[in-house]
Backbone bond lengths (Angstrom), bond angles and torsions (degrees), N, CA, C in turn:
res aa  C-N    CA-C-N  psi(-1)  N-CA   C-N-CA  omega(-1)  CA-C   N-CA-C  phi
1 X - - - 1.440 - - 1.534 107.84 -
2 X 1.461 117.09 131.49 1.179 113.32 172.39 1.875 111.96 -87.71
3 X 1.561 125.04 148.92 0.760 118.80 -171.38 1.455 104.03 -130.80
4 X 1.761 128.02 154.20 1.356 125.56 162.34 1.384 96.45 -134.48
5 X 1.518 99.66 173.85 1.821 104.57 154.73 1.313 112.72 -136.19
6 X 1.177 106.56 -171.11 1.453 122.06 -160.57 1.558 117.97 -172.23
7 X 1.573 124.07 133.86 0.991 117.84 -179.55 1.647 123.22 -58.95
8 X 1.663 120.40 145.17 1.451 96.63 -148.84 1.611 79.98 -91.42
9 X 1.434 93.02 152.91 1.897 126.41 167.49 1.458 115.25 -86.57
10 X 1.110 92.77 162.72 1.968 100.61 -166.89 1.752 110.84 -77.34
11 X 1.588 108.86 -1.17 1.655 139.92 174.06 1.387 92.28 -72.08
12 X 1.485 99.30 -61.19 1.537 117.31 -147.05 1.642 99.27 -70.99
13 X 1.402 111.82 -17.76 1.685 107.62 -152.13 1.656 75.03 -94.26
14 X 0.680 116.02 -69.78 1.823 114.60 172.89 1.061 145.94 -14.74
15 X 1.640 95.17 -30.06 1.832 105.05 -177.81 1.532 80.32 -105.53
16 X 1.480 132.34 -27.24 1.391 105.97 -175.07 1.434 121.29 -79.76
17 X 2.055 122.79 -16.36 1.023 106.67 164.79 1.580 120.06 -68.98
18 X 0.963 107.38 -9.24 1.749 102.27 -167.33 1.785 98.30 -90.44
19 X 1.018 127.43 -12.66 1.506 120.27 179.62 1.583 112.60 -54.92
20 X 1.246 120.08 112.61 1.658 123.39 -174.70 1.589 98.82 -94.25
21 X 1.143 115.93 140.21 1.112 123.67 -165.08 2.121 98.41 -120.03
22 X 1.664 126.20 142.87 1.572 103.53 -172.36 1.684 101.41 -79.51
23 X 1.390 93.58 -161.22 1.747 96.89 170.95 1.883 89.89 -74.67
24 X 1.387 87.06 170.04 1.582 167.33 -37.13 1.764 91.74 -53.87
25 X 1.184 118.94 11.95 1.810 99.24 -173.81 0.865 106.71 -111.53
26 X 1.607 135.63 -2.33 1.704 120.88 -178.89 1.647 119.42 -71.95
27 X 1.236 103.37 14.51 1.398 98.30 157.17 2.130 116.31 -60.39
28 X 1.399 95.03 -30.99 1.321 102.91 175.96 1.230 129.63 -68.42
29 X 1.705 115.90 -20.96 1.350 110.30 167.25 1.542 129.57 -86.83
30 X 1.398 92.78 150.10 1.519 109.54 -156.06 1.690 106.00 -99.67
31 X 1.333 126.39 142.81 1.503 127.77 153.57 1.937 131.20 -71.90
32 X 1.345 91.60 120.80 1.630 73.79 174.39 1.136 132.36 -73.91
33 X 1.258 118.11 125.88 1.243 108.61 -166.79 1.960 91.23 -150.36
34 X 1.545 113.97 -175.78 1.505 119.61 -177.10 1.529 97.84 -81.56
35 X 1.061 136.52 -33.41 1.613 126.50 167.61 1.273 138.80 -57.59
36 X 1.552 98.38 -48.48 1.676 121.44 138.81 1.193 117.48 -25.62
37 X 1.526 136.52 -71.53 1.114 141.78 -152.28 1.811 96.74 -78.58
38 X 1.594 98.84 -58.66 1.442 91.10 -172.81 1.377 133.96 -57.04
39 X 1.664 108.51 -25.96 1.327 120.27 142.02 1.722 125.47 -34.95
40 X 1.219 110.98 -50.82 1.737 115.20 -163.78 1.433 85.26 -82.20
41 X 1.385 145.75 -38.83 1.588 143.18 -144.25 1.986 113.81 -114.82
42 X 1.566 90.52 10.25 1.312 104.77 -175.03 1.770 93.66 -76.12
43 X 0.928 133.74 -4.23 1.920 128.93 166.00 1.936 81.90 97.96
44 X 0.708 140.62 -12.51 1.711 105.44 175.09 1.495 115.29 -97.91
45 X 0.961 113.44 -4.95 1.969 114.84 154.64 1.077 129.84 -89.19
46 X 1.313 116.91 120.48 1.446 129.64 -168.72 1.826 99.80 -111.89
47 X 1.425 128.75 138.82 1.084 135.52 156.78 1.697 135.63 -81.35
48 X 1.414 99.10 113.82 2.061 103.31 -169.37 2.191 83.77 -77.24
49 X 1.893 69.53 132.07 1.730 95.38 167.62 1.446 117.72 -94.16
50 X 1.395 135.21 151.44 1.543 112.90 149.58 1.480 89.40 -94.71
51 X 1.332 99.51 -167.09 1.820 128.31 -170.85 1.496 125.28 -50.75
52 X 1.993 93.80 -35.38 1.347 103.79 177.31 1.700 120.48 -102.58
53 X 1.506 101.51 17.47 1.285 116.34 163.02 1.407 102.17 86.79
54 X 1.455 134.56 30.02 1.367 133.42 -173.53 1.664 88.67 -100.41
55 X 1.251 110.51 162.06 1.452 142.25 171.56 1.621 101.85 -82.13
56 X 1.762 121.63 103.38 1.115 108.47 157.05 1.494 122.77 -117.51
57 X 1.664 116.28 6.47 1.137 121.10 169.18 1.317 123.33 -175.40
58 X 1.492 145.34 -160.93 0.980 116.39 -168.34 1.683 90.17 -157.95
59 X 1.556 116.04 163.49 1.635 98.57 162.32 1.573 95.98 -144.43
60 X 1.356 127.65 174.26 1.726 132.48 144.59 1.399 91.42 -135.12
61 X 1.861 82.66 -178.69 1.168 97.85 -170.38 1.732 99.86 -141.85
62 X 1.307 135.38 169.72 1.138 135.28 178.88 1.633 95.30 82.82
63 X 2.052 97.94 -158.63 1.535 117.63 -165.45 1.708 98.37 -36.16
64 X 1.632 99.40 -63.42 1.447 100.74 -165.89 1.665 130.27 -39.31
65 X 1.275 104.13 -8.38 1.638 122.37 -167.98 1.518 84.32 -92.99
66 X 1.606 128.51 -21.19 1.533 89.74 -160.24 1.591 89.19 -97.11
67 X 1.511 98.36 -169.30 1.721 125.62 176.23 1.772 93.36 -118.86
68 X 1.966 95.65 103.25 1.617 112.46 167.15 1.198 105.90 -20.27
69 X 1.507 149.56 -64.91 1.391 143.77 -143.87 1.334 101.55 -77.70
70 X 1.356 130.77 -54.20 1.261 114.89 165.98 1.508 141.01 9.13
71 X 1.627 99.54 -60.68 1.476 123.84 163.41 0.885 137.22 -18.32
72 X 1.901 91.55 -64.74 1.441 99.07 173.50 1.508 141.14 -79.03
73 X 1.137 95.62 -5.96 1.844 132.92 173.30 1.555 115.65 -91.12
74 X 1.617 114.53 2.32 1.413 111.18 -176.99 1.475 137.63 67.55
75 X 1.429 106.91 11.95 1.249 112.18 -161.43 1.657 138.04 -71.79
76 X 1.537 86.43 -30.95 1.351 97.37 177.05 1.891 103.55 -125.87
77 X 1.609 93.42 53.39 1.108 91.49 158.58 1.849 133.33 -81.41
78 X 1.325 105.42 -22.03 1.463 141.74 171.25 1.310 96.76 -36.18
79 X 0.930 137.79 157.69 2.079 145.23 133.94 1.618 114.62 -53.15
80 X 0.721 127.83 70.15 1.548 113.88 167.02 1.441 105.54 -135.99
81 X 1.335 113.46 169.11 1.512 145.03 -178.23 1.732 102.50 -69.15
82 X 1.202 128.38 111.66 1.143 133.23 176.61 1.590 113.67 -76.90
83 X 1.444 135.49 129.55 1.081 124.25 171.67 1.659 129.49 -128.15
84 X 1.045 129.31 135.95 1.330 114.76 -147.05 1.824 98.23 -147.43
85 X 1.248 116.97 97.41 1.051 115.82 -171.95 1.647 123.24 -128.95
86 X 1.740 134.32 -173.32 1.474 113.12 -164.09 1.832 84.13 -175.89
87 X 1.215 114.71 151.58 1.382 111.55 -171.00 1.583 88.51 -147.57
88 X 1.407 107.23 142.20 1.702 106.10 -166.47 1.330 114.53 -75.46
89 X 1.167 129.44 135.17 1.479 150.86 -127.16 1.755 89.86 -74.36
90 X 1.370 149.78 -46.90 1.220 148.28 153.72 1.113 134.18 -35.46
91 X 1.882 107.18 -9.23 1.362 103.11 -170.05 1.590 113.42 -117.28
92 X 2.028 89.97 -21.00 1.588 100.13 162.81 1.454 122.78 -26.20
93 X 1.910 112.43 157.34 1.844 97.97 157.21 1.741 94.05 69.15
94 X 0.602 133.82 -5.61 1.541 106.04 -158.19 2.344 108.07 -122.55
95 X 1.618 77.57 1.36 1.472 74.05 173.48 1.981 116.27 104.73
96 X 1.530 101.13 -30.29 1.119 104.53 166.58 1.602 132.22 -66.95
97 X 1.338 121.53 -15.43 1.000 130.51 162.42 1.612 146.22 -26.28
98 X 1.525 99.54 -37.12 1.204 104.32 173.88 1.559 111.69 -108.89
99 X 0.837 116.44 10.96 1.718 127.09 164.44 1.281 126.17 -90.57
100 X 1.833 100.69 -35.09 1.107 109.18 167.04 1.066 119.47 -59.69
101 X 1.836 124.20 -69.71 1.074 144.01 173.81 1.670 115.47 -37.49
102 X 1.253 130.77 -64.80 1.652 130.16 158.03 1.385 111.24 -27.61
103 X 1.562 137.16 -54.93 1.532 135.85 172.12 1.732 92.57 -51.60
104 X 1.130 129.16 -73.31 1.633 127.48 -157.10 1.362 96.99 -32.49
105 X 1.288 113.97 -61.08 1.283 133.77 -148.41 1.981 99.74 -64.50
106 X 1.271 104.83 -47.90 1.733 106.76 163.89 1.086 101.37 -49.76
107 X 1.186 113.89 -80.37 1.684 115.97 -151.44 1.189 104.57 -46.98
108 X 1.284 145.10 -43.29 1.539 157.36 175.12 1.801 106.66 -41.43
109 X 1.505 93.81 -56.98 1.294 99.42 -176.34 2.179 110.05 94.96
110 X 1.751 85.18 -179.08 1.506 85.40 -168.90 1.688 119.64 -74.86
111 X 1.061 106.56 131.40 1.709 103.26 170.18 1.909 99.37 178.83
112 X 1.239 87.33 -168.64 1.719 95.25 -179.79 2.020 95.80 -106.49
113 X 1.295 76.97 143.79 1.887 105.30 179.89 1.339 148.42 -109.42
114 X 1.351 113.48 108.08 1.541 116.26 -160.42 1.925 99.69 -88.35
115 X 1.430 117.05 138.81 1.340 76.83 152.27 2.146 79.33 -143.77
116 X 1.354 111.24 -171.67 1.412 123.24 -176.66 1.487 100.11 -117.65
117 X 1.370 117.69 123.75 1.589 114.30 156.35 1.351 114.92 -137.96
118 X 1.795 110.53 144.35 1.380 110.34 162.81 1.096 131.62 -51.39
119 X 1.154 122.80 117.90 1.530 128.42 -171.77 1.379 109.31 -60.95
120 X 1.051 134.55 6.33 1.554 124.24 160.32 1.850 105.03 -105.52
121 X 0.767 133.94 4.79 1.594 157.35 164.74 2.286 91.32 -71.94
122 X 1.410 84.93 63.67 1.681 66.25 -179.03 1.425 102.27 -108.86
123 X 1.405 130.12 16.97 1.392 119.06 173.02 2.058 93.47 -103.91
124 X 1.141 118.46 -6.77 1.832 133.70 158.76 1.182 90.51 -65.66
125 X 1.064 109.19 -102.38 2.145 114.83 -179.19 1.252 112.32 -19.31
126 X 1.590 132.54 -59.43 1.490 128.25 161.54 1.682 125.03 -20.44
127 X 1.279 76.46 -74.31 1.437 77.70 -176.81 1.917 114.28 -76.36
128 X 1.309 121.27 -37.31 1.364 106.12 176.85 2.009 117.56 -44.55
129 X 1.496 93.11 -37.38 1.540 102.86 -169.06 1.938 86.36 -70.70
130 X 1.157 129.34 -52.90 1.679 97.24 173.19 1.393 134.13 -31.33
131 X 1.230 101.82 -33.81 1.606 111.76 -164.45 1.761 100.74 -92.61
132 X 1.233 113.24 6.92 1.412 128.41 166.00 1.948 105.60 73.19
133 X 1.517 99.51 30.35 1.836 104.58 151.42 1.390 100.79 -63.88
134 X 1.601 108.69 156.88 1.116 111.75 171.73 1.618 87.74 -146.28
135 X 1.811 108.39 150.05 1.326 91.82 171.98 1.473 137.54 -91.87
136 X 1.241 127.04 -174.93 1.383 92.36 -170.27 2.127 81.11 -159.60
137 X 1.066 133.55 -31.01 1.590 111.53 177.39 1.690 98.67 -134.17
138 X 1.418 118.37 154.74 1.283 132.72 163.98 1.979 128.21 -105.66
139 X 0.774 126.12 119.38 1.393 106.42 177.15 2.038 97.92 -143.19
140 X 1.075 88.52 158.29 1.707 92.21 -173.50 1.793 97.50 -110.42
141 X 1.147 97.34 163.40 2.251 122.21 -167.52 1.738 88.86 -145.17
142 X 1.882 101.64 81.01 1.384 78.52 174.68 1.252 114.15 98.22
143 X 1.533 128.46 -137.21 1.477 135.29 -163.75 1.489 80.68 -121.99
144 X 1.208 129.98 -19.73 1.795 110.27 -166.70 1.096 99.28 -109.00
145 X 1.622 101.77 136.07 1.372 125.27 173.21 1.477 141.12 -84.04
146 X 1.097 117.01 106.54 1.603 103.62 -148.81 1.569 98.37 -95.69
147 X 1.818 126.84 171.63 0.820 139.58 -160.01 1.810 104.28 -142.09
148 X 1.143 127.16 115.83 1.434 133.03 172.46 1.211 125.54 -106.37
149 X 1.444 106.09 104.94 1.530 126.93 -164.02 1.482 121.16 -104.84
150 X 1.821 113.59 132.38 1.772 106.28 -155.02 1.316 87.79 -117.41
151 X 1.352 118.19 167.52 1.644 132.12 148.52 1.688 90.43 -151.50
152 X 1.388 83.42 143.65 1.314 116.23 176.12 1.317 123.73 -111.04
């Protein structure tokens, strides 16, 4: 699959709030709403293309990558590259995952890498630990337990 990106559009922020994701992951889907948007259009989300120019995922980088609670747990007190990414709910499971994830990781460029995942996100964790994340802090938002994963 060939892939590009692109800064995401107020189109783009649109079709990505509406992506329904099944159980156990619809914690990930989002409402559209004006917070929503200004969130997706704040300039640190960029949209992954395939070839024929469809939307199959999306990443940022910085604050927006983290999960607020974090904070209070110290987590990203460290220096690293925040990463915060979402692949459209049809394409999950399906193997594309680590192709996707390898492009992010270009386009991003060189440095060391934070990213946050729900610890029940263990086919997320799977594959991050390929790419040689390792984890390194836990803090919970709620009942879900999150997981903070570095490469250096």
């Amino acid at each position: 699959m060939e892939l590009s990106s692109r800064e995401m559009t107020k189109d783009d922020a649109i079709e990505v709030l509406n992506w329904r994701y099944p159980p156990p992951y619809e914690m990930y889907n989002q409402e559209e709403s004006e917070a929503g948007l200004a969130e997706l259009l704040d300039g640190s989300y960029q949209v992954v293309l395939d070839q024929d120019g469809c939307i199959i995922g999306f990443y940022c980088t910085g604050f927006a990558a983290q999960v607020p609670k974090g904070h209070e747990f110290g987590v990203y007190e460290k220096d690293y590259v925040d990463i915060g990414l979402g692949m459209k709910p049809e394409l999950t499971g399906r193997g594309f995952g680590r192709e996707f994830f390898d492009f992010v990781l270009k386009e991003i460029g060189a440095g060391s890498f934070r990213l946050t995942v729900a610890e029940f996100n263990e086919r997320a964790i799977r594959l991050y630990e390929k790419f040689e994340f390792v984890r390194s802090d836990e803090f919970y938002n709620g009942d879900i337990k999150f997981i903070v994963m570095l490469r250096k």
